[in-house]
N, C-alpha and C positions, 0 to 999 in steps of 0.2 A: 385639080392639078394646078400648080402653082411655077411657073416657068423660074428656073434658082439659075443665078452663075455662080460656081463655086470656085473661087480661087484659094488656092493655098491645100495642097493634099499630101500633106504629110503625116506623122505618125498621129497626130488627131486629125487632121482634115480627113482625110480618107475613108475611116468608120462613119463619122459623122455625114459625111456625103452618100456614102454605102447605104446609109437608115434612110436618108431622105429619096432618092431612088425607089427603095422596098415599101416605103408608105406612097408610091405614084407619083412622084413629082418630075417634073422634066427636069433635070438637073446635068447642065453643061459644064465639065469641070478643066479647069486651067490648073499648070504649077510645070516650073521650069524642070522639074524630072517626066521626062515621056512617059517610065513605065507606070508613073504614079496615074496619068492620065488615062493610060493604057487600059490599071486593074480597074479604073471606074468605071470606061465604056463595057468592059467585060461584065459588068455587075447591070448592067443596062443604063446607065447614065451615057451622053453626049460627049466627046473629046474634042478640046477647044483648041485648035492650033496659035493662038493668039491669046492676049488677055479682053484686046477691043473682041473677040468672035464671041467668049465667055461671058461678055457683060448686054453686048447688043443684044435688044430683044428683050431679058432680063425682068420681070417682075420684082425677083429680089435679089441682090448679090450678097453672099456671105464670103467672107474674109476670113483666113487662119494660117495668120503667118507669125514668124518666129519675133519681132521685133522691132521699134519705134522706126528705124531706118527702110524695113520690109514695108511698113504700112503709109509710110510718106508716101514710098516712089511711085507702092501699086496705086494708093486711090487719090493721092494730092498733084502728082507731078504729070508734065503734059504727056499724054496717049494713057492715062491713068482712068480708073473707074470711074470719075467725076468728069473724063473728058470724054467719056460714050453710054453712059446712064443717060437713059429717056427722064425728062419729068414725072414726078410721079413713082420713081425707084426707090424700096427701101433697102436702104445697105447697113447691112448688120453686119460691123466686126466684133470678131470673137477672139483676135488676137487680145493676148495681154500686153497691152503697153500703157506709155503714163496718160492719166485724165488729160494731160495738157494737147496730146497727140488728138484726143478724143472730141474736145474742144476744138480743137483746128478745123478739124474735120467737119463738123455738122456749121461750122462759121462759112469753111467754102461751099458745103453744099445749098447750103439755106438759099440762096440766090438763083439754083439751077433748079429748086422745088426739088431737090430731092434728099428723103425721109432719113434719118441718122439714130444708131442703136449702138452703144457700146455693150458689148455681151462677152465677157471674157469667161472662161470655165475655170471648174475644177474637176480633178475627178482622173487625171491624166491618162494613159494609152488605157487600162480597163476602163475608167469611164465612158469615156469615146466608145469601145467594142459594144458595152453594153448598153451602151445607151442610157443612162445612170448619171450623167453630168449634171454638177450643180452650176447653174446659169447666175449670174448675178445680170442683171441690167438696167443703163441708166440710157435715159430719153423721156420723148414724150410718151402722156400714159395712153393715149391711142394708136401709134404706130408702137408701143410695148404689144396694145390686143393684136392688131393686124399679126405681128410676128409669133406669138403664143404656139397658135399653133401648130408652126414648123418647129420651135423651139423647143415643145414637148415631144418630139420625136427624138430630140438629141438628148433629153435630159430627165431628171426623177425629182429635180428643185430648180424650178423656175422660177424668178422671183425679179419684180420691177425695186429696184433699192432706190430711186429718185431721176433726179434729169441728168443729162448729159453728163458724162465724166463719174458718174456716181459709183456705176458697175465697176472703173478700172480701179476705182478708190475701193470698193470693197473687193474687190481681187488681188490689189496690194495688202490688205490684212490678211487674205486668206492667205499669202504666202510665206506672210512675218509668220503665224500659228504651225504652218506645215512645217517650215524648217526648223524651228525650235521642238518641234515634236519627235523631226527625225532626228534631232541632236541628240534628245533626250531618251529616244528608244533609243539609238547606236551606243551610248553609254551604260544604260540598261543590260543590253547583252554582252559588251566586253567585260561589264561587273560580273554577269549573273556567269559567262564559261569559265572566267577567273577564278572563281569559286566553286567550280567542278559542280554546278548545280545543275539538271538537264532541261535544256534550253526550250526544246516546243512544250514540256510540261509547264513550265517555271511563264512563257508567254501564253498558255490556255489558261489560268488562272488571272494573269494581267488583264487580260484581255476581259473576262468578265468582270471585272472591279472597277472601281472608281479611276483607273489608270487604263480602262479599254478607251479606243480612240480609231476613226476613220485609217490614222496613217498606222498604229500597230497593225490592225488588220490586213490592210493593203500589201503593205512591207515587210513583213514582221518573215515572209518565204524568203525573199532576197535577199536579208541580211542573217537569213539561220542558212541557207545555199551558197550565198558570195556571190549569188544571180545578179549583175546589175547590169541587162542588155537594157537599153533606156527606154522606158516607157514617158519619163518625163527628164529632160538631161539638169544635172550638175551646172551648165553652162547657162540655160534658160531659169532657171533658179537662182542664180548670181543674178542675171540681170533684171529678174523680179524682184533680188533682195534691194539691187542699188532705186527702183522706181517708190519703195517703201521708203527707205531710208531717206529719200529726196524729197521724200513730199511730206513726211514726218518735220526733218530738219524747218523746211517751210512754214510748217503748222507753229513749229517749236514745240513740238510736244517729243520731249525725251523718248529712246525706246534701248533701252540700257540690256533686254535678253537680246532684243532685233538686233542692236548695233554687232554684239558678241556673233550671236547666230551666221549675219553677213559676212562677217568675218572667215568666219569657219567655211563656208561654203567657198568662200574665196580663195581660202587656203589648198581646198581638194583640188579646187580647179588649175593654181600655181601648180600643184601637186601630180599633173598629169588625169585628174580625174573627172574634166570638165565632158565627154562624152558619155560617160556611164549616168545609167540613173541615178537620182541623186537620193535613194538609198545608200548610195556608196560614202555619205560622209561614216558612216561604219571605218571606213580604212583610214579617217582620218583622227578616231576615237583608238583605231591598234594603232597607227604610228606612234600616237603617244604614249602610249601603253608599252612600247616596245615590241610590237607584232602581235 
Protein backbone atom coordinates (compact mmCIF):
# COMPACT_ATOMS: atom_id res chain seq x y z
CA UNK A 1 0.00 0.00 0.00
CA UNK A 2 1.41 3.22 -1.10
CA UNK A 3 0.00 6.37 0.75
CA UNK A 4 -1.12 8.74 -2.91
CA UNK A 5 -2.57 12.41 -2.63
CA UNK A 6 -4.53 12.87 -5.45
CA UNK A 7 -5.22 16.20 -6.57
CA UNK A 8 -7.16 17.30 -9.58
CA UNK A 9 -10.47 14.76 -9.97
CA UNK A 10 -12.21 15.50 -12.76
CA UNK A 11 -13.33 13.81 -15.96
CA UNK A 12 -9.80 11.74 -15.98
CA UNK A 13 -8.65 12.34 -12.32
CA UNK A 14 -11.48 10.59 -11.02
CA UNK A 15 -11.31 7.00 -12.93
CA UNK A 16 -7.68 7.13 -12.60
CA UNK A 17 -8.01 7.64 -8.65
CA UNK A 18 -11.08 5.13 -8.73
CA UNK A 19 -8.15 2.25 -10.04
CA UNK A 20 -5.60 3.24 -7.67
CA UNK A 21 -8.12 2.81 -4.59
CA UNK A 22 -9.26 -0.77 -6.23
CA UNK A 23 -5.54 -1.97 -6.43
CA UNK A 24 -5.21 -1.01 -2.29
CA UNK A 25 -3.64 2.06 -2.17
CA UNK A 26 -4.64 4.80 0.51
CA UNK A 27 -5.30 7.37 -1.79
CA UNK A 28 -6.49 10.90 -0.27
CA UNK A 29 -8.16 12.96 -3.04
CA UNK A 30 -8.50 16.96 -3.32
CA UNK A 31 -10.24 19.07 -6.18
CA UNK A 32 -12.36 22.26 -5.71
CA UNK A 33 -15.70 20.32 -6.65
CA UNK A 34 -17.00 18.49 -3.37
CA UNK A 35 -19.05 16.03 -5.18
CA UNK A 36 -15.84 15.05 -7.06
CA UNK A 37 -14.20 14.38 -3.72
CA UNK A 38 -17.26 12.99 -2.44
CA UNK A 39 -17.56 9.97 -5.33
CA UNK A 40 -13.91 9.11 -4.39
CA UNK A 41 -14.37 8.70 -0.59
CA UNK A 42 -17.49 6.60 -1.65
CA UNK A 43 -15.35 4.34 -3.82
CA UNK A 44 -13.12 3.96 -0.49
CA UNK A 45 -10.59 6.54 -1.12
CA UNK A 46 -9.89 9.51 1.75
CA UNK A 47 -11.63 13.14 1.28
CA UNK A 48 -9.28 15.91 1.67
CA UNK A 49 -10.74 19.17 2.93
CA UNK A 50 -7.64 21.16 1.85
CA UNK A 51 -5.02 20.63 -0.66
CA UNK A 52 -2.10 20.95 2.46
CA UNK A 53 -4.42 17.68 4.12
CA UNK A 54 -4.14 15.83 0.53
CA UNK A 55 -0.48 16.16 0.23
CA UNK A 56 0.53 15.88 4.17
CA UNK A 57 1.75 12.56 4.79
CA UNK A 58 1.83 11.64 1.07
CA UNK A 59 4.31 9.03 -0.34
CA UNK A 60 3.23 10.23 -3.83
CA UNK A 61 1.27 13.06 -5.08
CA UNK A 62 -0.29 12.74 -8.53
CA UNK A 63 -1.52 15.86 -10.26
CA UNK A 64 -4.39 16.16 -13.04
CA UNK A 65 -5.36 19.28 -13.76
CA UNK A 66 -6.63 21.22 -16.84
CA UNK A 67 -3.62 23.61 -17.41
CA UNK A 68 -0.16 25.58 -17.28
CA UNK A 69 -1.98 28.34 -14.93
CA UNK A 70 -3.83 25.09 -12.82
CA UNK A 71 -0.33 23.47 -12.24
CA UNK A 72 1.74 26.73 -11.25
CA UNK A 73 -0.79 27.75 -8.43
CA UNK A 74 -1.26 23.94 -7.15
CA UNK A 75 2.31 22.81 -6.83
CA UNK A 76 4.72 26.19 -7.35
CA UNK A 77 2.88 29.02 -5.45
CA UNK A 78 2.98 29.40 -1.59
CA UNK A 79 0.48 26.66 0.51
CA UNK A 80 1.10 24.72 -3.02
CA UNK A 81 2.39 20.85 -3.08
CA UNK A 82 6.10 21.90 -2.86
CA UNK A 83 5.13 23.89 0.24
CA UNK A 84 3.78 20.58 2.27
CA UNK A 85 5.68 17.53 0.41
CA UNK A 86 7.87 15.81 2.99
CA UNK A 87 11.48 15.16 1.58
CA UNK A 88 11.59 12.20 -0.12
CA UNK A 89 7.88 12.91 -2.15
CA UNK A 90 7.44 11.69 -5.60
CA UNK A 91 5.06 14.04 -7.49
CA UNK A 92 3.97 12.96 -10.61
CA UNK A 93 2.05 15.35 -12.86
CA UNK A 94 -0.09 13.89 -15.37
CA UNK A 95 -1.50 17.05 -16.43
CA UNK A 96 -0.70 18.29 -19.97
CA UNK A 97 0.95 21.39 -19.99
CA UNK A 98 4.37 22.93 -21.77
CA UNK A 99 7.89 21.06 -20.98
CA UNK A 100 8.79 24.67 -19.71
CA UNK A 101 6.14 24.26 -16.85
CA UNK A 102 7.68 20.76 -16.33
CA UNK A 103 11.11 22.22 -16.06
CA UNK A 104 10.13 24.76 -13.42
CA UNK A 105 8.93 22.37 -11.43
CA UNK A 106 11.61 19.62 -10.81
CA UNK A 107 14.14 23.06 -10.66
CA UNK A 108 11.99 24.24 -7.44
CA UNK A 109 11.66 20.82 -6.18
CA UNK A 110 15.17 19.71 -6.56
CA UNK A 111 16.30 21.74 -3.35
CA UNK A 112 13.33 20.26 -1.11
CA UNK A 113 14.57 16.46 -2.13
CA UNK A 114 11.64 16.09 -3.73
CA UNK A 115 11.33 13.51 -6.82
CA UNK A 116 9.68 15.12 -10.11
CA UNK A 117 7.85 13.04 -13.19
CA UNK A 118 6.19 14.61 -16.05
CA UNK A 119 3.48 11.91 -17.11
CA UNK A 120 0.90 13.39 -19.15
CA UNK A 121 -1.80 10.81 -20.87
CA UNK A 122 -3.49 9.85 -23.60
CA UNK A 123 -6.38 7.92 -24.05
CA UNK A 124 -9.12 10.56 -22.89
CA UNK A 125 -12.44 9.95 -20.56
CA UNK A 126 -12.50 5.87 -21.96
CA UNK A 127 -8.95 5.56 -21.37
CA UNK A 128 -9.05 6.79 -17.87
CA UNK A 129 -12.38 4.24 -17.26
CA UNK A 130 -10.38 1.61 -18.45
CA UNK A 131 -7.55 1.92 -17.47
CA UNK A 132 -5.96 1.76 -21.02
CA UNK A 133 -3.94 5.01 -20.92
CA UNK A 134 -0.86 5.63 -22.77
CA UNK A 135 1.55 7.17 -20.34
CA UNK A 136 4.46 9.00 -21.81
CA UNK A 137 7.12 10.23 -19.11
CA UNK A 138 9.96 12.10 -18.66
CA UNK A 139 12.31 12.21 -15.43
CA UNK A 140 14.75 10.40 -13.84
CA UNK A 141 14.97 6.56 -14.96
CA UNK A 142 14.69 5.59 -11.19
CA UNK A 143 12.02 7.58 -9.76
CA UNK A 144 10.40 6.61 -13.67
CA UNK A 145 10.73 2.52 -11.72
CA UNK A 146 9.62 3.64 -8.14
CA UNK A 147 6.46 5.21 -10.19
CA UNK A 148 5.79 2.02 -12.70
CA UNK A 149 4.00 0.55 -10.71
CA UNK A 150 1.15 2.91 -9.80
CA UNK A 151 1.41 3.93 -13.36
CA UNK A 152 0.47 0.60 -14.74
CA UNK A 153 -2.72 0.63 -12.93
CA UNK A 154 -3.81 3.73 -14.93
CA UNK A 155 -2.50 2.57 -18.22
CA UNK A 156 -1.72 -0.34 -21.05
CA UNK A 157 1.58 1.94 -22.53
CA UNK A 158 3.87 3.01 -20.02
CA UNK A 159 6.76 4.32 -21.30
CA UNK A 160 9.99 6.50 -19.83
CA UNK A 161 10.62 8.86 -23.24
CA UNK A 162 13.75 10.54 -21.52
CA UNK A 163 14.29 13.37 -18.60
CA UNK A 164 12.36 16.05 -17.49
CA UNK A 165 10.03 17.92 -19.90
CA UNK A 166 10.29 14.84 -22.29
CA UNK A 167 6.78 13.28 -21.54
CA UNK A 168 5.12 16.98 -22.19
CA UNK A 169 7.13 17.17 -25.50
CA UNK A 170 5.86 13.81 -26.45
CA UNK A 171 2.19 14.64 -25.43
CA UNK A 172 2.45 17.65 -27.61
CA UNK A 173 2.95 15.27 -30.74
CA UNK A 174 0.47 13.21 -29.48
CA UNK A 175 -1.94 15.85 -29.92
CA UNK A 176 -0.71 17.58 -33.18
CA UNK A 177 -1.46 13.42 -34.70
CA UNK A 178 -4.99 13.42 -32.86
CA UNK A 179 -6.37 16.34 -34.19
CA UNK A 180 -5.26 16.13 -37.53
CA UNK A 181 -6.77 12.72 -37.50
CA UNK A 182 -10.18 13.98 -36.16
CA UNK A 183 -9.86 16.63 -38.90
CA UNK A 184 -9.55 14.06 -41.21
CA UNK A 185 -12.10 11.49 -40.10
CA UNK A 186 -14.82 14.61 -39.65
CA UNK A 187 -14.19 15.04 -43.49
CA UNK A 188 -14.34 11.57 -44.13
CA UNK A 189 -17.89 11.21 -42.95
CA UNK A 190 -19.35 14.61 -44.22
CA UNK A 191 -17.86 13.09 -47.90
CA UNK A 192 -18.85 9.54 -47.41
CA UNK A 193 -23.21 10.85 -46.00
CA UNK A 194 -22.71 13.43 -48.96
CA UNK A 195 -22.61 10.73 -51.18
CA UNK A 196 -25.45 8.68 -49.80
CA UNK A 197 -22.95 5.92 -48.86
CA UNK A 198 -23.90 4.05 -45.51
CA UNK A 199 -21.89 5.43 -43.04
CA UNK A 200 -21.08 2.46 -40.04
CA UNK A 201 -20.63 0.15 -43.27
CA UNK A 202 -18.35 2.56 -45.24
CA UNK A 203 -16.41 3.21 -41.40
CA UNK A 204 -16.17 -0.92 -40.57
CA UNK A 205 -14.16 -1.29 -43.64
CA UNK A 206 -11.86 2.04 -42.85
CA UNK A 207 -11.43 0.83 -39.92
CA UNK A 208 -9.73 -2.31 -40.89
CA UNK A 209 -7.38 -0.88 -43.74
CA UNK A 210 -4.53 1.07 -43.79
CA UNK A 211 -6.82 4.16 -42.68
CA UNK A 212 -7.97 2.09 -39.31
CA UNK A 213 -6.67 4.45 -36.54
CA UNK A 214 -6.83 4.81 -32.41
CA UNK A 215 -9.17 8.04 -33.09
CA UNK A 216 -11.58 6.43 -35.88
CA UNK A 217 -12.22 3.77 -33.38
CA UNK A 218 -12.64 5.77 -30.36
CA UNK A 219 -14.76 8.48 -32.24
CA UNK A 220 -16.03 7.24 -35.16
CA UNK A 221 -19.90 6.53 -32.50
CA UNK A 222 -19.86 10.49 -31.71
CA UNK A 223 -19.62 11.70 -35.01
CA UNK A 224 -22.08 8.82 -36.76
CA UNK A 225 -24.60 9.96 -33.24
CA UNK A 226 -23.70 13.92 -33.04
CA UNK A 227 -22.77 12.40 -29.31
CA UNK A 228 -20.24 14.91 -28.20
CA UNK A 229 -20.83 15.07 -24.25
CA UNK A 230 -16.93 15.63 -23.56
CA UNK A 231 -14.88 13.01 -22.79
CA UNK A 232 -11.85 15.14 -23.88
CA UNK A 233 -13.04 19.08 -24.50
CA UNK A 234 -12.56 21.29 -27.76
CA UNK A 235 -11.19 23.88 -25.24
CA UNK A 236 -8.33 21.45 -23.79
CA UNK A 237 -7.30 20.54 -27.35
CA UNK A 238 -6.93 24.22 -28.40
CA UNK A 239 -4.76 24.60 -25.75
CA UNK A 240 -2.71 21.54 -26.40
CA UNK A 241 -2.67 22.63 -30.08
CA UNK A 242 -1.23 26.21 -28.97
CA UNK A 243 1.74 24.32 -26.44
CA UNK A 244 2.66 22.19 -29.87
CA UNK A 245 2.57 25.01 -32.05
CA UNK A 246 4.91 27.08 -29.35
CA UNK A 247 7.50 24.82 -28.99
CA UNK A 248 7.46 23.78 -32.66
CA UNK A 249 7.87 27.60 -33.62
CA UNK A 250 10.86 27.43 -30.93
CA UNK A 251 12.48 24.48 -32.46
CA UNK A 252 11.81 26.18 -35.99
CA UNK A 253 10.71 23.15 -37.19
CA UNK A 254 7.62 24.04 -39.56
CA UNK A 255 4.23 22.10 -38.93
CA UNK A 256 2.22 23.22 -41.97
CA UNK A 257 -0.96 20.27 -41.20
CA UNK A 258 -0.35 21.31 -37.07
CA UNK A 259 -0.43 24.97 -38.02
CA UNK A 260 -4.07 24.37 -40.23
CA UNK A 261 -5.20 21.69 -37.65
CA UNK A 262 -4.74 24.54 -34.65
CA UNK A 263 -6.56 26.54 -36.46
CA UNK A 264 -9.49 24.62 -37.03
CA UNK A 265 -9.89 23.64 -33.53
CA UNK A 266 -9.74 27.30 -32.87
CA UNK A 267 -12.35 27.90 -35.05
CA UNK A 268 -15.11 25.38 -33.22
CA UNK A 269 -14.16 26.83 -30.10
CA UNK A 270 -14.78 30.76 -31.69
CA UNK A 271 -17.74 28.77 -32.84
CA UNK A 272 -19.43 27.90 -29.64
CA UNK A 273 -18.05 24.57 -29.58
CA UNK A 274 -15.23 24.73 -26.99
CA UNK A 275 -17.15 22.39 -24.22
CA UNK A 276 -18.18 19.62 -26.34
CA UNK A 277 -15.63 16.82 -27.22
CA UNK A 278 -13.65 17.51 -29.52
CA UNK A 279 -15.17 15.09 -31.83
CA UNK A 280 -17.17 17.82 -32.47
CA UNK A 281 -14.78 19.53 -35.06
CA UNK A 282 -17.30 17.31 -37.38
CA UNK A 283 -19.73 20.57 -37.05
CA UNK A 284 -16.93 22.48 -38.14
CA UNK A 285 -16.35 20.27 -41.54
CA UNK A 286 -20.87 20.65 -42.00
CA UNK A 287 -20.60 24.35 -41.42
CA UNK A 288 -18.48 24.39 -44.31
CA UNK A 289 -20.30 22.15 -46.15
CA UNK A 290 -23.47 24.08 -45.63
CA UNK A 291 -24.96 21.86 -42.83
Amino acid sequence: MTAIGFVGLGIMGAPMAGHLVKAGHAVTGYDLVDAAVERLAAQGGRAAESLAEAVTGAEVVITMLPADPHVRSVVLEEGGVLTHAAPGTLLIDMSSVTPGIALEIAAAAAPLDVRVLDAPVSGGEAGAVEAALSIMVGGEAADFAAARPLLDRLGSTVVHVGPTGAGQTVKAANQLIVAVHLQALAEAVVFLRRAGVDLGSALDVLGGGLAGSTVLARKRAAMEHHDFRPGFRIDLHHKDMGIVTEAARALGVPLPLGALAAQLVASARANGDGGLDHAALLRGVERLAGG
